[in-house]
C-alpha positions in Angstrom: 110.6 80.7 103.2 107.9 82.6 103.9 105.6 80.9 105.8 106.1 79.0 109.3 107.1 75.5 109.0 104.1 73.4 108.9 102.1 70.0 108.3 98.7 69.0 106.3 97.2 66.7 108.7 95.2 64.2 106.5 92.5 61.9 108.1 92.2 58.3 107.8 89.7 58.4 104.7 92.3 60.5 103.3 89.0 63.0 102.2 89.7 66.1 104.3 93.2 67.5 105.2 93.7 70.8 107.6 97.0 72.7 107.6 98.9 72.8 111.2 101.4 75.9 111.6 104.5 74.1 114.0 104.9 76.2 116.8 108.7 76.7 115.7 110.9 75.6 112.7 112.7 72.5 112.7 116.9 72.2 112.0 117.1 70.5 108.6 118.2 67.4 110.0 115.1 66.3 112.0 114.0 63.1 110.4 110.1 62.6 111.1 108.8 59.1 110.4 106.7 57.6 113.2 103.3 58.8 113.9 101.2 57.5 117.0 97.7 58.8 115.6 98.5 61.6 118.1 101.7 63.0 116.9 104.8 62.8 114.9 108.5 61.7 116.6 111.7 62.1 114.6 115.0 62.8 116.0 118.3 65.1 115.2 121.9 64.6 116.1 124.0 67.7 117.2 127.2 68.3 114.9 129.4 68.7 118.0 130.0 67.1 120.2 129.6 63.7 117.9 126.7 62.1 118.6 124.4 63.8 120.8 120.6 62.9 120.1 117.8 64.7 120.8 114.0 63.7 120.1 111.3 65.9 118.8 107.5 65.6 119.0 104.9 67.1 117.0 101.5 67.6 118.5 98.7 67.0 115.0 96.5 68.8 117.5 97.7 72.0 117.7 101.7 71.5 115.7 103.3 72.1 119.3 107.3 70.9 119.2 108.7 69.9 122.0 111.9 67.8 122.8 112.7 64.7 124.8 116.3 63.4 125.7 118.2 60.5 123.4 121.1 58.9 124.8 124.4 59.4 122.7 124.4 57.9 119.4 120.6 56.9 120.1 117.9 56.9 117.2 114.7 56.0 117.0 113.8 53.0 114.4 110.2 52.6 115.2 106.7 53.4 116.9 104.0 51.3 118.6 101.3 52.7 120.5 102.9 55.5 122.7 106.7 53.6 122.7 108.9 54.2 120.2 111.5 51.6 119.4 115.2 52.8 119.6 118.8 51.7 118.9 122.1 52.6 120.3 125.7 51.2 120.5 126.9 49.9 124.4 130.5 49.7 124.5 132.4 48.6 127.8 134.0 52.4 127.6 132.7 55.2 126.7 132.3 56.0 123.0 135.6 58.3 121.7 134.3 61.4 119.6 134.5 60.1 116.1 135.9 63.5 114.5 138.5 63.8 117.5 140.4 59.8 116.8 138.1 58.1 113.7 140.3 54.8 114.9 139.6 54.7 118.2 136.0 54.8 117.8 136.5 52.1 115.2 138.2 50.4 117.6 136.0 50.8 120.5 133.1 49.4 118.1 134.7 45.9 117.6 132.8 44.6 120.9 130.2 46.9 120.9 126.5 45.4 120.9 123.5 47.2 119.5 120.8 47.7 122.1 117.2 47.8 121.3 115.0 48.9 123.6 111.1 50.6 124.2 111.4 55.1 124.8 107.6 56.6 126.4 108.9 59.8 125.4 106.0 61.5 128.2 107.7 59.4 131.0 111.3 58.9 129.8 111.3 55.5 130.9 113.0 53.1 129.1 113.0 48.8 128.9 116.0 46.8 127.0 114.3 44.3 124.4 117.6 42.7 123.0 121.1 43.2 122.1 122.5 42.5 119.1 126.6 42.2 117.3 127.5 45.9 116.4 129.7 44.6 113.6 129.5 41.9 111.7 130.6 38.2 112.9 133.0 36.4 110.7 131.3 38.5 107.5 127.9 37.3 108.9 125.4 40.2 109.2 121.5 40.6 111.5 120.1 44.0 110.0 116.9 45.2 111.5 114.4 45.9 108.8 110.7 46.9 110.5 108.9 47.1 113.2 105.2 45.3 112.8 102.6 43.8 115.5 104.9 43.7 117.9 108.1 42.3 116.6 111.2 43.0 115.0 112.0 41.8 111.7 115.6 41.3 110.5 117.5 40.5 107.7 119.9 38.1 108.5 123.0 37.1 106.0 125.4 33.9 106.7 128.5 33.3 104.9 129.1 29.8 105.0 132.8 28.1 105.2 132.4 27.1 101.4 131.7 30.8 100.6 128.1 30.4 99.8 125.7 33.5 101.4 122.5 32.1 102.6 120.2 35.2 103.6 116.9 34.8 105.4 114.1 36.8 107.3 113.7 36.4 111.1 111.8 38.0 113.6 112.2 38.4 117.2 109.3 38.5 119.3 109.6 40.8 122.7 106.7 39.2 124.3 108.6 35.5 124.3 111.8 36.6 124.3 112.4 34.6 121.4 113.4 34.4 117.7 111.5 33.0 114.8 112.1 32.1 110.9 109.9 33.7 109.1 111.8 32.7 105.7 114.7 30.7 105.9 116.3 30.6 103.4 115.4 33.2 101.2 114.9 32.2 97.5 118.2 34.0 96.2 121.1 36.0 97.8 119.6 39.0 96.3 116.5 38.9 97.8 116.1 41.9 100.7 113.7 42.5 103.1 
């Protein structure tokens, strides 16, 4: 409470470690998990109106903060090089404000897709990967897991007709455009990636 916000930078060795004032506080609800070696990115909703986004970056350098525009209901899920990998719902309308009509954004949901897609936060510039079902199909769930070399890794569950749940581990590769099994099936149901 007394002191400026700030980091310990800690090199690679993990041997030597500096301490970086922030060049201004952060709200309490700024989640920071992605480093590029050159900074940290995390992102914040706004309270009101429901679902505003907006990203923050942390210079290791010198601890400058500094924003860069989300789209609504947008949040970052990963970082490669200087991209970061986010997620957001498309609906064919516009998304209704959650605390205004909690049923109508339910409803506006039930054909939503989840969009995945590169951010260069420097640039803005933006590049769809994939889409995937916002809710689940017929009790059958795809829930992204990690981001590593590249690819996308999900957890996938199936309910089959005889009520059995057969889970696996797939991941989607940008590059080809294409899926792959990386376990299929899983040993047990209550194995998790």
């Amino acid at each position: 409470r007394s002191l400026p916000a700030g980091l310990f930078v800690v090199d690679r060795a993990g041997t030597a470690r500096r301490w970086q004032p922030l060049s201004r506080n952060l709200d309490n609800f700024v989640t920071l998990y992605w480093c590029d070696g050159a900074a940290l990115y995390g992102y914040a909703y706004d309270a009101l109106p429901a679902g505003n986004s907006a990203g923050y970056r942390i210079a290791l350098a010198d601890g400058g903060v500094t924003n860069f525009p989300l789209t609504q209901y947008e949040r970052i899920e990963g970082a490669q090089g200087d991209r970061l990998l986010t997620t957001r719902p498309v609906a064919d309308a516009p998304l209704p404000d959650p605390n205004q009509n909690r049923e109508a954004y339910a409803a506006a949901l039930q054909n939503a897709v989840v969009e995945y897609g590169w951010l260069d936060p420097a640039t803005g510039a933006r590049s769809k990967i994939l889409e995937t079902p916002y809710q689940p199909q017929d009790g059958n769930v795809c829930l992204f897991r990690g981001l590593q070399g590249g690819k996308l890794y999900f957890h996938k569950e199936e309910h089959t007709s005889a009520g059995a749940q057969l889970c696996s581990i797939w991941a989607y590769d940008p590059a080809a455009g294409s899926w792959q099994a990386v376990v299929d099936p899983l040993a047990h149901d209550s194995m998790f990636l």
